[in-house]
C-alpha positions in Angstrom: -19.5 67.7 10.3 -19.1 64.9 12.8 -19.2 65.4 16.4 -17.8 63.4 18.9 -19.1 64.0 22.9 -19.2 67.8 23.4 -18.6 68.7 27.1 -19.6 72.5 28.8 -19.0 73.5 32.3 -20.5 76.7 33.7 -19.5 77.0 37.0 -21.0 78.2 40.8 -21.0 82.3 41.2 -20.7 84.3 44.4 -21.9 88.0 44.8 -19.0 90.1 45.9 -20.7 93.5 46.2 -24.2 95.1 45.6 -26.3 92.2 45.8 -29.5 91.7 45.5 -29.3 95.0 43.5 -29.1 93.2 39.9 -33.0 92.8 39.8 -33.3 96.8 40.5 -30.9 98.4 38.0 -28.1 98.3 40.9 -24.2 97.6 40.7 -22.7 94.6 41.3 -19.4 92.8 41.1 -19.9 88.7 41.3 -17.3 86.0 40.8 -16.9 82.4 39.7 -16.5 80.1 41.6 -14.6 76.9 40.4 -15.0 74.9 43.1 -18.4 73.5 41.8 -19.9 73.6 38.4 -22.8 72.4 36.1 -21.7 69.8 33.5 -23.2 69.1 30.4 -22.2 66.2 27.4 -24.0 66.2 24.3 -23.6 63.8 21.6 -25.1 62.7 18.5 -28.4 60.2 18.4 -31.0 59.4 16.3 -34.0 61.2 18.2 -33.6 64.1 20.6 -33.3 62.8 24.1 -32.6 64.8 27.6 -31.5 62.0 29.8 -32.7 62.4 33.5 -30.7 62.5 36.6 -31.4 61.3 40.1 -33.7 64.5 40.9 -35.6 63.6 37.4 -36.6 60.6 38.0 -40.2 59.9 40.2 -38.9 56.7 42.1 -38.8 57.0 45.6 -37.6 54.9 48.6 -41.1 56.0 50.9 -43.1 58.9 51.4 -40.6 60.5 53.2 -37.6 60.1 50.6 -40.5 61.9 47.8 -40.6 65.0 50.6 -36.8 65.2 51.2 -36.4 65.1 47.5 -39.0 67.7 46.8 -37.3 69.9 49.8 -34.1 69.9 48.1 -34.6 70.1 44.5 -38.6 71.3 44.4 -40.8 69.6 42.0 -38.5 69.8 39.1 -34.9 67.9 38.6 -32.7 70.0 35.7 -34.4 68.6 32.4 -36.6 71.8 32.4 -33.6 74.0 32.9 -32.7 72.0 29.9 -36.1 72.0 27.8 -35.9 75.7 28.5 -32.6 76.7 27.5 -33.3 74.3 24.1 -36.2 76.3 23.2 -34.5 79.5 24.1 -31.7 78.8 22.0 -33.9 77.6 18.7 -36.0 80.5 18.8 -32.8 82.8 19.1 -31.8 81.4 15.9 -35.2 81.9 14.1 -34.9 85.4 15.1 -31.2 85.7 13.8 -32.5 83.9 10.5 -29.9 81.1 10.9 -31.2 77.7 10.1 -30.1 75.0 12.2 -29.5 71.9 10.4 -31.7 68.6 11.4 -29.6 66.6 13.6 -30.2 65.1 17.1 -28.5 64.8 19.9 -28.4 63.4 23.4 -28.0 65.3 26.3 -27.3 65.1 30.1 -26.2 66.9 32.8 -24.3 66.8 36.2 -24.4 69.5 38.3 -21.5 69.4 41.9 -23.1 72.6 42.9 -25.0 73.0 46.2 -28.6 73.3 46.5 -30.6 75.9 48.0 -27.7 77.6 48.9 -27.5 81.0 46.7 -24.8 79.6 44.9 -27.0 79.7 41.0 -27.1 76.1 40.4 -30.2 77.0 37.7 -28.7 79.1 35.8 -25.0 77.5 35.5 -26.7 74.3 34.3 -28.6 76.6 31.5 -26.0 78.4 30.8 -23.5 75.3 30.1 -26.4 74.1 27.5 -26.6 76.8 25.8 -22.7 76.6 25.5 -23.3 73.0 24.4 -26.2 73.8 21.9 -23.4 76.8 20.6 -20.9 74.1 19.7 -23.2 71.5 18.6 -24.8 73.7 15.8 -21.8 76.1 15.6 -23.9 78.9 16.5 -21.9 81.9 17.7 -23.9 84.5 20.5 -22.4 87.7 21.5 -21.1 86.9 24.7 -22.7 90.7 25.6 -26.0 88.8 25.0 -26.2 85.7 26.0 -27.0 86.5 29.6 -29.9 88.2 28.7 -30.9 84.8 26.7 -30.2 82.7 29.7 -31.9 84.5 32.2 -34.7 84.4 29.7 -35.2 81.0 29.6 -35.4 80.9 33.7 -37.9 84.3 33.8 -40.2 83.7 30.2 -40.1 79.9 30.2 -40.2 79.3 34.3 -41.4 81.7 35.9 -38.1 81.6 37.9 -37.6 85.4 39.6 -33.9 86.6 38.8 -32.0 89.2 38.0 -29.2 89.2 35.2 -25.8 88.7 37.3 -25.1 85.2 37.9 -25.6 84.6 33.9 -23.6 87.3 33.5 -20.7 86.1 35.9 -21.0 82.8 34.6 -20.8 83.9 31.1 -17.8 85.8 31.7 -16.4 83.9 34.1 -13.4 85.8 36.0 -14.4 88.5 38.5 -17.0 91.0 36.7 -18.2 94.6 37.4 -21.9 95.5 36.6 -23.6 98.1 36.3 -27.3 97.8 35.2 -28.2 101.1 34.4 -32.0 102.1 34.0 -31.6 103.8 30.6 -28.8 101.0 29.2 -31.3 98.3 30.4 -34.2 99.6 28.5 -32.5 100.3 25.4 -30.6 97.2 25.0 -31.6 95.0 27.6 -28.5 94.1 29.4 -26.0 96.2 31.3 -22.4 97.3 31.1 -20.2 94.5 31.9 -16.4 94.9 32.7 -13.7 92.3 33.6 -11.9 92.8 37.0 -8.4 90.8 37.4 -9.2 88.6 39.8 -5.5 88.2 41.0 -6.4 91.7 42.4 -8.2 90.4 45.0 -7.7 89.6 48.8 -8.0 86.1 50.6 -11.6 85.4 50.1 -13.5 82.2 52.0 -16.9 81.0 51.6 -18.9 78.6 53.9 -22.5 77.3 53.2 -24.9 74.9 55.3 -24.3 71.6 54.6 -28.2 70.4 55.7 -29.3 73.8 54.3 -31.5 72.0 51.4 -33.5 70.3 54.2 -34.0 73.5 56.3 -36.1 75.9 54.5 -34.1 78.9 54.1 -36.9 80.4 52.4 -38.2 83.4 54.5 -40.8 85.8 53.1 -39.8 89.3 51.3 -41.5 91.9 49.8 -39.0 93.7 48.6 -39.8 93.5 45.1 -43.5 94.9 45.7 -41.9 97.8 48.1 -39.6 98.6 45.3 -42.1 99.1 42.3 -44.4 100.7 44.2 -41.7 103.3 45.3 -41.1 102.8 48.7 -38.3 105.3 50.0 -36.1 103.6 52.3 -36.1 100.2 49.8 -35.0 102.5 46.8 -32.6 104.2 49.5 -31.0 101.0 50.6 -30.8 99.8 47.6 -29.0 102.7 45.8 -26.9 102.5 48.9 -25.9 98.9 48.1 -25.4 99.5 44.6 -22.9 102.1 45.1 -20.9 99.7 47.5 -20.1 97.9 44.7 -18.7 101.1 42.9 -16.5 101.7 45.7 -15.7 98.0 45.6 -14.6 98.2 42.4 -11.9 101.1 43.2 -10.9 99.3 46.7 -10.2 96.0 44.1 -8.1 98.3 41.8 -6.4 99.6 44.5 -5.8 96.2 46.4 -7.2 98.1 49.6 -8.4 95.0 51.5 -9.3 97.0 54.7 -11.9 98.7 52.6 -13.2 95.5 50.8 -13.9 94.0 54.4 -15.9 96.7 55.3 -17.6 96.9 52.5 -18.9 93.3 52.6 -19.9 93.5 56.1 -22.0 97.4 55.1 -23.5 95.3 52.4 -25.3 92.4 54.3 -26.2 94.9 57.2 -27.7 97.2 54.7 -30.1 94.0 53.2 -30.9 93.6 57.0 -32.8 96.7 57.0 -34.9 95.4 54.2 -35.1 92.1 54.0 -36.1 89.3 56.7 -33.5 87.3 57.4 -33.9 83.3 58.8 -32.0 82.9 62.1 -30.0 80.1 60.6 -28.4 82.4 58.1 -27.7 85.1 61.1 -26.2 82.3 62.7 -23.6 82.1 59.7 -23.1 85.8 59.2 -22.5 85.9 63.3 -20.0 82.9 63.4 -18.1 84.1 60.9 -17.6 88.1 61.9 -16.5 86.5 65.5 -13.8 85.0 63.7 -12.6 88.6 62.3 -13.6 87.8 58.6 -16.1 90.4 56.9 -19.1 87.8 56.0 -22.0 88.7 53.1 -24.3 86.4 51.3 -23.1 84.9 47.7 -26.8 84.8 46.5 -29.8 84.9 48.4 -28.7 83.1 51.8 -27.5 79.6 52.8 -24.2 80.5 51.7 -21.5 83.5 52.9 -18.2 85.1 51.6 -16.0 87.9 52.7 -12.2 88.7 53.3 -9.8 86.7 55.7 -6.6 88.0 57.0 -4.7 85.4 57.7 -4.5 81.3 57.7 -5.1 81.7 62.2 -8.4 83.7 61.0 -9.2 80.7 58.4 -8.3 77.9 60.5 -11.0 79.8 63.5 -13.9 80.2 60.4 -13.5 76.1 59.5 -13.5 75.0 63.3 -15.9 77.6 64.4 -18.5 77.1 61.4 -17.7 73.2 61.8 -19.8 73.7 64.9 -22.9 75.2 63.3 -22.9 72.6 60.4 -21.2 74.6 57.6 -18.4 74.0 55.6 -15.3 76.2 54.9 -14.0 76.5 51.5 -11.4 78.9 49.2 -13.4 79.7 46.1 -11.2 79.2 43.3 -11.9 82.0 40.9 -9.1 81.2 37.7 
């Protein structure tokens, strides 16, 4: 079968309600957004080649251009997102028993999402390979299961510490409830995923740091060593954030906006309690609550959402973020 230039997209996701709680058999509900994706063409070649981008490639200006780059994108560019999601795929076929047929390909990638930012650049790039490699060898995964595959290749092949929601929004695409369940996880390694009409929802905005990838939003958590050695008011918190996103889920249903803005604000001040925040990512959360929006990380900081009431409310969030170096946007879910 001849293939001309196959081209996948997975796109940016935000975390509506529960997060961080993925990683701790929480609830969540994340969206897409479409403002940003990861873009992968793939097309036929003699050998098998992964052809770098800018943040592949070890030529630098000066010293100081090698430690911007390494600030922004680490010590890797995307071709071991790629290499990863490759062997991922191959070795889900072996175990299916399907035999993929020898033919190469070419592949590259292009990725408009923001670094840094909690926005799941990573995983939309493996996850629109893994669509790619799907096309390209007209292998068919459950879509129920290919998050688990993808977040696989960033936790088994990386190292990279996750939890399964941006795979699953991306996979799903839309607006998507989860609930990962202790005893569903175990048994089949993945959670109970359900599609939420996204035309449900209220006026959502988002707004990330634009110089975020040269300020290290990194600050140090031990949540995840609190957690599995049973620390009581991390399990508490948590459970408390994870049922926010089961009321979320019924204020969505309902179309009760009111309660979807307080429940975005209850979720960020609950990971206060928790986690350590960096004073540049207060800053954001601050700016924007003064503006009377509801404001919540998407990911892991760098970038916000919540609900807006009106275009006077959105037209204060882009001048009054403007002034603290972040830009407003309206995530475009569908």
């Amino acid at each position: 079968m001849s293939h001309g230039i196959i081209e996948t997209t997975a796109y940016a996701r935000a975390g509506l309600l529960g997060n961080p709680t993925d990683g701790y058999f929480g609830k969540t509900i994340s969206i897409i957004v479409r403002n940003f994706g990861a873009r992968i063409s793939l097309y036929p070649s003699p050998e098998l080649q992964i052809e770098p981008q800018e943040q592949d490639i070890n030529v630098y200006r000066n010293i100081y251009h090698l430690v911007d780059s390494v600030k922004l994108t680490g010590y890797y560019g995307g071709s071991r997102l790629i290499k990863a999601a490759i062997k991922r795929f191959c070795e889900y076929a072996e175990e299916q028993q399907i035999r993929l047929t020898s033919k190469n390909f070419t592949i590259r990638y292009h990725s408009s999402i923001p670094r840094q930012v909690g926005l799941a650049g990573s995983s939309a790039i493996i996850t629109a390979t893994m669509r790619a490699l799907m096309e390209y060898y007209q292998v068919e995964i459950p879509v129920e299961i290919l998050p688990t595959l993808i977040l696989s290749a960033e936790m088994d092949e990386l190292g990279i510490n996750a939890g399964l929601q941006d795979r699953v929004a991306q996979v799903y695409e839309g607006c998507v409830y989860m609930d990962f369940n202790e005893e569903t996880m175990q048994q089949q390694r993945r959670g109970n995923y359900e599609r939420l009409d996204p035309a449900l929802l209220p006026k959502l905005y988002m707004a990330y740091k634009i110089d975020l990838g040269k300020v290290s939003g990194a600050v140090f958590n031990d949540v995840r060593a609190r957690f599995d050695k049973g620390d009581k008011e991390v399990i508490k918190t948590i459970n408390e954030m994870a049922s926010l996103a089961e009321a979320g889920k019924e204020a969505i249903l309902k179309q009760d906006e009111k309660a979807l803005h307080e429940l975005m604000n209850e979720n960020f001040d609950l990971r206060c309690k928790i986690m350590n925040i960096s004073d540049s990512n207060k800053d954001l959360i601050a700016t924007a609550r003064r503006c009377g929006a509801s404001a919540k990380f998407t990911g892991s900081g760098g970038s916000i959402i919540g609900v807006y009431k009106d275009d006077e409310v959105l037209n204060k969030l882009v001048v009054e973020l403007k002034k603290i170096n972040a830009r407003v946007i309206k995530p475009y879910i569908f």
